[in-house]
ZATORMI-772864 format. One record per residue (C-alpha): residue number from 1; y, z, x; residue in three letters. Coordinates in steps of 0.2 Angstrom, whole numbers. Each point is the difference from the previous one (the first is absolute). Layout:
% ZATORMI-772864
SITE:NUM:Y:Z:X:Ala;
...
//
This chain:
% ZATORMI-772864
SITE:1:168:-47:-89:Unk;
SITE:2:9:-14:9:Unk;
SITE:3:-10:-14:8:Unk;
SITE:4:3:-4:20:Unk;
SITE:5:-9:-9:14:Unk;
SITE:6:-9:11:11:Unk;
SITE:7:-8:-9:15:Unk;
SITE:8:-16:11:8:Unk;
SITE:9:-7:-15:12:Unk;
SITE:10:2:-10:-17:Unk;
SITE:11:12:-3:-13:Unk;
SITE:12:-3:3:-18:Unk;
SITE:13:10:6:-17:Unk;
SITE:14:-1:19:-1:Unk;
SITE:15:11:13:-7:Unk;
SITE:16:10:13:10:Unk;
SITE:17:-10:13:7:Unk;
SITE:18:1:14:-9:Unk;
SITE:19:-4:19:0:Unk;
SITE:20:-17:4:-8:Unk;
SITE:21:3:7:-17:Unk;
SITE:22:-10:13:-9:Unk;
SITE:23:-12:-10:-8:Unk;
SITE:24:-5:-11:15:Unk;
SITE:25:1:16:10:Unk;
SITE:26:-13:8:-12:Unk;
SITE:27:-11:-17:1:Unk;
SITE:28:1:-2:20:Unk;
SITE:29:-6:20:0:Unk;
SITE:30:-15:-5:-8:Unk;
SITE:31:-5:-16:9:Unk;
SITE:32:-19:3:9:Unk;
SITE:33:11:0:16:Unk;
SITE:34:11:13:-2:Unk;
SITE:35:-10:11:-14:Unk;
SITE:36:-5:11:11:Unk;
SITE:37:13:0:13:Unk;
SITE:38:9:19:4:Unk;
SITE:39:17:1:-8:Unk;
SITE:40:11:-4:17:Unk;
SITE:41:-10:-11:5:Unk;
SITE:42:3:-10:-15:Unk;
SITE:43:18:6:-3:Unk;
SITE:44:3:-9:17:Unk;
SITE:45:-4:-16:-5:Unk;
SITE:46:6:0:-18:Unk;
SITE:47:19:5:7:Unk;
SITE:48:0:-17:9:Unk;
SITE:49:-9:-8:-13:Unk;
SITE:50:9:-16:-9:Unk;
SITE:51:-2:-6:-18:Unk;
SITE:52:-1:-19:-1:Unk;
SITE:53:0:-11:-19:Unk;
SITE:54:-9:-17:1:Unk;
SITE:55:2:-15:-12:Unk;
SITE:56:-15:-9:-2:Unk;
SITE:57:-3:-13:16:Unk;
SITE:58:8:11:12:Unk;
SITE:59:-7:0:17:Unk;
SITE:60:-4:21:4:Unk;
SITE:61:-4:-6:17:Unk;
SITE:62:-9:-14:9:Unk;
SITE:63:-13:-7:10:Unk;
SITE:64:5:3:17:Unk;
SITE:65:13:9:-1:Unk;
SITE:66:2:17:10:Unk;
SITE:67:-7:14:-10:Unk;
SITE:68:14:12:0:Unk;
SITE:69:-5:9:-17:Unk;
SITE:70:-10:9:-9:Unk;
SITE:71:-1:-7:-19:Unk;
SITE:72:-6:11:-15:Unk;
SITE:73:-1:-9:-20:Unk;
SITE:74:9:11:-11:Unk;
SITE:75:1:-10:-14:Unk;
SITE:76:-5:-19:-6:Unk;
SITE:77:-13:-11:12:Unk;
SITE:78:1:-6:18:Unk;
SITE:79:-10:-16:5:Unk;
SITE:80:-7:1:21:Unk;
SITE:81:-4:-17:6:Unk;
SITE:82:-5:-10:15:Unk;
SITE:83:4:-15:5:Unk;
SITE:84:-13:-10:11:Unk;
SITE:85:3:-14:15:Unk;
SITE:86:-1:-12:-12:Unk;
SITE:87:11:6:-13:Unk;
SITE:88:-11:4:-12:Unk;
SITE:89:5:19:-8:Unk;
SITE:90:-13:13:-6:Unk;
SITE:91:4:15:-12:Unk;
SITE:92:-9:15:8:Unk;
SITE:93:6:14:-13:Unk;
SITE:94:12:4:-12:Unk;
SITE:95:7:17:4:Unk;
SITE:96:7:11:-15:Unk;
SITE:97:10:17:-5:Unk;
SITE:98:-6:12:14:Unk;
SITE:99:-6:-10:13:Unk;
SITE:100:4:-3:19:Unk;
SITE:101:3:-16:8:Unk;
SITE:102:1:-5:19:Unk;
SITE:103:0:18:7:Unk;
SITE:104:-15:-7:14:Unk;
SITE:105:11:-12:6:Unk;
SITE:106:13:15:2:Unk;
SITE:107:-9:12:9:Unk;
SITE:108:-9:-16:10:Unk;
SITE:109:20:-6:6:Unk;
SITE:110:-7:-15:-5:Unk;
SITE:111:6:-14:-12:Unk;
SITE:112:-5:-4:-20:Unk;
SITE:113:-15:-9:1:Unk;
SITE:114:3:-6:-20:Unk;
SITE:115:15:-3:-9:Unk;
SITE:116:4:13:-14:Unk;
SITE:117:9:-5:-17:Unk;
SITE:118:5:6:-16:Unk;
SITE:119:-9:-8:-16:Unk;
SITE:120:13:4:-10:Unk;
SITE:121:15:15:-1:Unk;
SITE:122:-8:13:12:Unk;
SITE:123:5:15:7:Unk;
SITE:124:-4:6:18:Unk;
SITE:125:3:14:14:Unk;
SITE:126:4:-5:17:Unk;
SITE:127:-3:14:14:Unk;
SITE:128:8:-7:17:Unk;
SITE:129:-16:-3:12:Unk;
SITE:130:8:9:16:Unk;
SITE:131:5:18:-12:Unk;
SITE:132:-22:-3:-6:Unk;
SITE:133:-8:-3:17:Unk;
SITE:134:11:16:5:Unk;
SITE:135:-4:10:-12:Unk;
SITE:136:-19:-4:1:Unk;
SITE:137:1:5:21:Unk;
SITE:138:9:16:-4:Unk;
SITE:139:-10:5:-19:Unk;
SITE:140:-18:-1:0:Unk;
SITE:141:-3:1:-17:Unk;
SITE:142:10:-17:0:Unk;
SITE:143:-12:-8:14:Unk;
SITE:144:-15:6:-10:Unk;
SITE:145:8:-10:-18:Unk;
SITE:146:2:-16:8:Unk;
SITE:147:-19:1:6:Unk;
SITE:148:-7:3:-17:Unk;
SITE:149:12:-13:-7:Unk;
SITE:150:-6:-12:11:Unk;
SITE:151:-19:7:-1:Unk;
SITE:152:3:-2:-19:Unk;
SITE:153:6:-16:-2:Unk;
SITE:154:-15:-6:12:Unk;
SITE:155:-10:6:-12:Unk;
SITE:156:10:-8:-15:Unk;
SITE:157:-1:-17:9:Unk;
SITE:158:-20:2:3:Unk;
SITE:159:-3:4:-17:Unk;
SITE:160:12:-15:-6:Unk;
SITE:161:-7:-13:12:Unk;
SITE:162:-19:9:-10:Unk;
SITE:163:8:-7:-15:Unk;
SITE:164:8:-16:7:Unk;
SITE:165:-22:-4:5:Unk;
SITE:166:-9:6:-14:Unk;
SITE:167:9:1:-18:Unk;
SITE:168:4:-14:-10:Unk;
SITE:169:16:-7:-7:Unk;
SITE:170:-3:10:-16:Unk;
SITE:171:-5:15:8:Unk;
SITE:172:15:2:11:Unk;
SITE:173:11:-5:-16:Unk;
SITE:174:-7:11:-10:Unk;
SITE:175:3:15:14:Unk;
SITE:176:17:-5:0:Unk;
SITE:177:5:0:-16:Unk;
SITE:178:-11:18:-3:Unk;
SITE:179:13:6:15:Unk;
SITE:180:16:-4:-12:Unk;
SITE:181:-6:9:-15:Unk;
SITE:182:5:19:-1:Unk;
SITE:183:-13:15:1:Unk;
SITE:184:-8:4:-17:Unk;
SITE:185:2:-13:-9:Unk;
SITE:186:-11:-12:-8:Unk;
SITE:187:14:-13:-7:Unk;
SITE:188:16:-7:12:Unk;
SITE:189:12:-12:-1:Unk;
SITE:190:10:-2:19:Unk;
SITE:191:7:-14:9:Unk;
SITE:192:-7:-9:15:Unk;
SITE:193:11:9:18:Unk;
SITE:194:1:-17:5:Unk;
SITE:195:-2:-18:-2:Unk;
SITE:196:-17:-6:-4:Unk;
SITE:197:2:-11:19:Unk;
SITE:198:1:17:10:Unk;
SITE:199:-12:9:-11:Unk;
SITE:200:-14:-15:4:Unk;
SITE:201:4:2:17:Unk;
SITE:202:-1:17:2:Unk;
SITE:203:-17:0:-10:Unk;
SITE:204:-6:-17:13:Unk;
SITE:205:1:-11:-15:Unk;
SITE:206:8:-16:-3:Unk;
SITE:207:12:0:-13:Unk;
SITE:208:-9:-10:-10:Unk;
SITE:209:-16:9:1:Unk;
SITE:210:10:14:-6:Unk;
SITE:211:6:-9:-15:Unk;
SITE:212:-20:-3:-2:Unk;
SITE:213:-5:18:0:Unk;
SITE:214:14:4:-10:Unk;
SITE:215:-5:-11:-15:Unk;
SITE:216:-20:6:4:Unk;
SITE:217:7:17:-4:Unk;
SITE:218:6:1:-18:Unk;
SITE:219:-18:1:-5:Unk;
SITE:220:1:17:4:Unk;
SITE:221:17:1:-9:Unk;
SITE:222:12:0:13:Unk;
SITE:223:15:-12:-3:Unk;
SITE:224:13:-6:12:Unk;
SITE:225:15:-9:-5:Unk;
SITE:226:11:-5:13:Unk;
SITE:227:1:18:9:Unk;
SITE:228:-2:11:-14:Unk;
SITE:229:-19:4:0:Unk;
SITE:230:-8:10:-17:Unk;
SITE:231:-17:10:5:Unk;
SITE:232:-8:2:-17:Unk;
SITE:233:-12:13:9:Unk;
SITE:234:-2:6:16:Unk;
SITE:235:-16:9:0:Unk;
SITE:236:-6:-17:-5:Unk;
SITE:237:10:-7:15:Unk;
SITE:238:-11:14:10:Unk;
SITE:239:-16:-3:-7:Unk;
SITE:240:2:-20:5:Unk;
SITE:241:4:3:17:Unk;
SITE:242:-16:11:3:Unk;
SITE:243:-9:-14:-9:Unk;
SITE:244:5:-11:13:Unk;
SITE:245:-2:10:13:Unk;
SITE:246:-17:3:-4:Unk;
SITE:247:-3:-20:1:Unk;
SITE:248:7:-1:18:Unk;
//
């Protein structure tokens, strides 16, 4: 996949756009917005789809700029930030495999009100803004997605800002960590998605009360070298976090 420039109101590394393939096709199918899409509707916006490859660093689209597409994660980590007047950046999520990204300020013919960038290699799917706020006017089952999306990631947001207020560092380390490990097991061994800066923001931390927490944990046998995390057990993992909740 050769790499060239593509400016959308900004300039930043990308490769060539690219016709979805098979397996970004079957991932984008099952993204919460277009699960439950009618086949045409969706066939419509998958034939003018595009495939993009990021390099860690690369700028998906930025602050500012003109939203002029949809962006669904189909492989690796996308970080969404704002920058304020002052020039200070906040992290406000880190969207992974099967999520959308800037589809409000789409159908709002609006611009990015964060910047969007790829923690490391990542995939994504760009769907031209124009070809979705067309479809959504003449497919209703479209318009009804992009409400339920946005209702859902209202909801997401409320229930992260409940955490942001109310659990400790440990707490929302420990929540993290339990979200890497695979279903039905008790013992894991997996490496960090991303650095240990963008995992403390993501979680409201500083890094450094990350690193804290990190060392407060190995008493429950959970052991972090550089990324590579070991999780001796995670029923006992579970049965901490509900002792501290209990304390909260």
């Amino acid at each position: 996949y050769p790499f060239v420039t593509i400016d959308e109101s900004s300039t930043h590394l990308m490769s060539a756009p690219l016709p979805p393939l098979p397996k970004e096709m079957e991932v984008l199918r099952q993204v919460p917005l277009f699960a439950a899409l009618q086949p045409e509707t969706f066939a419509r916006l998958a034939q003018a789809a595009r495939i993009e490859r990021h390099a860690k660093g690369d700028i998906i689209f930025r602050q500012g700029d003109t939203a002029q597409s949809a962006i669904v994660v189909v492989d690796g980590f996308v970080k969404v930030s704002r920058l304020s007047a002052n020039g200070d950046e906040t992290l406000i999520h880190i969207f992974g495999r099967g999520e959308s990204v800037g589809e409000s300020a789409v159908v709002a013919r609006d611009r990015y009100s964060t910047t969007a960038e790829a923690v490391g290699p990542a995939v994504v799917v760009r769907v031209p803004g124009a070809l979705f706020i067309q479809t959504a006017r003449e497919f209703p089952d479209l318009a009804f997605a992009i409400i339920n999306e946005a209702q859902a990631k209202v909801i997401a947001l409320m229930d992260e800002i409940e955490i942001l207020k109310v659990q400790t560092a440990d707490q929302r380390v420990l929540r993290f960590l339990l979200s890497l490990c695979p279903p039905d097991v008790d013992t894991c061994t997996m490496r960090l998605p991303y650095t240990k800066g963008d995992i403390a923001a993501s979680l409201g931390l500083k890094q450094e009360t990350l690193s804290r927490s990190f060392a407060r944990l190995k008493a429950i046998g959970i052991e972090i070298d550089a990324r590579q995390v070991t999780v001796a057990s995670v029923r006992r993992v579970e049965e901490e976090i509900a002792r501290l909740n209990q304390l909260v």
